[in-house]
Structures are given as C-alpha cells and as structure tokens.
N, C-alpha and C positions, 0 to 999 in steps of 0.2 A: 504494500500500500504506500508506506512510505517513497519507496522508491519510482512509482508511474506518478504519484502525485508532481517529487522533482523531473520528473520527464524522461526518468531512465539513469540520470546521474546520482553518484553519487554524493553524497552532503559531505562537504570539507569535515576534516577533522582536525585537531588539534593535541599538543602535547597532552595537555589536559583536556578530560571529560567533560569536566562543569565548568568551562569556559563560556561565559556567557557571550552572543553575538554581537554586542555590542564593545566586548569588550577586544574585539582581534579589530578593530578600524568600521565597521562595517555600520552606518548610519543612515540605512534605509534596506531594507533586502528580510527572505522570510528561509527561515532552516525546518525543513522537515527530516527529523532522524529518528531512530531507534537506540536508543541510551547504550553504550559500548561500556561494559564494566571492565574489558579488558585491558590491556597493554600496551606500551609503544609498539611491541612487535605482534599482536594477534589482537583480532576482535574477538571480544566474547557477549553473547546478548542475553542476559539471561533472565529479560522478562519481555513479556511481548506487551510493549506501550511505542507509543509514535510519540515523539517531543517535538513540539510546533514553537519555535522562538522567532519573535515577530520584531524589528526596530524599524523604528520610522519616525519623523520629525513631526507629529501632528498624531495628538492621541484619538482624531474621529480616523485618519488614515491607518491606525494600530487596529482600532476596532472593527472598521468593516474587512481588515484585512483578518482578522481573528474569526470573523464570522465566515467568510468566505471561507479560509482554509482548514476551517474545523465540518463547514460542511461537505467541501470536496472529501476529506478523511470520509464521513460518513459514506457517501456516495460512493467510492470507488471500495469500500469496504464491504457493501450492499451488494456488488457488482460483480465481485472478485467469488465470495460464496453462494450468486445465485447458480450458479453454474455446477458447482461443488457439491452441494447437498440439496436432497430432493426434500428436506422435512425442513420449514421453516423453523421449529422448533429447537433444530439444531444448532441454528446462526450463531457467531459469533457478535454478541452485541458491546457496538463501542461504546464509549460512557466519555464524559469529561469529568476529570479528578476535579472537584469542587474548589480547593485552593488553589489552583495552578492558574484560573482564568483571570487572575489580576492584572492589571495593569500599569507599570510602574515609570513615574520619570526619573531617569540620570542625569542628574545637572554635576557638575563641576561647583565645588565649594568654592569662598576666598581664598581660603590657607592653601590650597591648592593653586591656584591660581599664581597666588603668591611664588609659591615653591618651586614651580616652575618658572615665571620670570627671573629669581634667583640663580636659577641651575643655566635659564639661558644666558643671563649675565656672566657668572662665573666661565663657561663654556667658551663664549666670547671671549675674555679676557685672558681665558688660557691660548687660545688658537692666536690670538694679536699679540701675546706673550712670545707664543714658538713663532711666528713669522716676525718678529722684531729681530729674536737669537739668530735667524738665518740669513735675515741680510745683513744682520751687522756679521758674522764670520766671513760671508759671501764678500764685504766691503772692506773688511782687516786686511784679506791678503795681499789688495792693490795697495798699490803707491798714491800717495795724495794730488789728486787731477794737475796741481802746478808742474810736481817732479818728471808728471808723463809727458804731459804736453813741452817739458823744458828738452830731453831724453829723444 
C-alpha cells in the first residue's frame, strides 16, 4: 500500500528511524512508509502500520493534504484485498491511531536564532582569520615592491 501510494518508489530513509521530515531540509513534500525497526544495514518491519508524515508551510495545506493521503491509504487498501479474499469479513480494516492525527508547528526559537548568528559570526571570522595567514605568508616571501621594481 505504502509503496503504489508513493508510485512505486521507495521513501528515502535515513541514518535514523525517527527522523522527522522536516527535520532532513525538507519544507513542503509528504512521506508515506512502513516504520523500519531495523539497521543501517537491513530493514526489518515488524508491524504492519503505514506512517504518513506531512510538512508544508500553511497548516489548511497540512490538513487537506492529511485528509487526502489518509484517504488514498484507505482506498488503495480497499482495492488491494478486494481481489484477495472472497468474504468481506475477512478484510483487513485500516484505522487511524487517535494520537498521531495532530498537527504541529516548528518554529525556530530566539536563543536559536541567536546561536546561530553567533556560530555564523564566529565561522566568518575564522575563514577571514585563515585567509589573512595566507596572504600574509603568500606576501612574506617577496621583496618589498620598491626593491623589485629597483632589481
């Protein structure tokens, strides 16, 4: 399900599992996965949930985008075991976990804000630091412009 929802691809992964979507750069776009409890080196799945993480700049754009891709989940889940089993009774029925449907903003505090003009300052003044030390060595080894042009 997860995987015809994204169109066949797979959903990026990350060093870490509970990496939130927002927090790898990504400030508009929708991740539909299956929770990987495994390893750098193996996937391992070991419950069947679909995790739908949604960022976007505008929380009515979060929400019909929430509602859309929670009803495509149903539909293509609908679609997948009509085919499969002849007893309706059988279906696997999806649910939405009652806490998960929140929706939350990420703002950037001051102190942070802060912290980072600091780091880029600092950052600055180191790199104008190392380019100062390299043209003055780079300008130590010649002779003072008079003695070349005298020579």
């Amino acid at each position: 399900v997860a995987g015809e929802i994204n169109n066949g691809r797979e959903p990026a992964t990350y060093a870490s599992n509970d990496s939130p979507l927002y927090g790898v750069g990504v400030r508009q776009g929708v991740l539909v996965a299956i929770p990987n409890t495994g390893g750098q080196w193996s996937a391992m799945f070991s419950r069947a949930d679909i995790e739908i993480q949604i960022v976007g700049r505008t929380r009515e754009w979060v929400e019909r985008t929430q509602r859309e891709t929670i009803q495509k989940v149903f539909e293509v889940s609908r679609q997948r075991q009509g085919a499969a089993y002849t007893d309706p009774q059988k279906y696997i029925t999806p649910t939405v976990m009652p806490l998960t449907g929140g929706i939350q903003q990420v703002t950037v505090g001051r102190p942070a804000q802060m912290m980072a003009l600091v780091a880029l300052m600092a950052a600055a003044l180191l790199a104008g630091g190392w380019g100062a030390v390299i043209v003055d060595r780079g300008l130590a080894g010649r002779p003072p412009r008079d003695e070349r042009s005298a020579a």
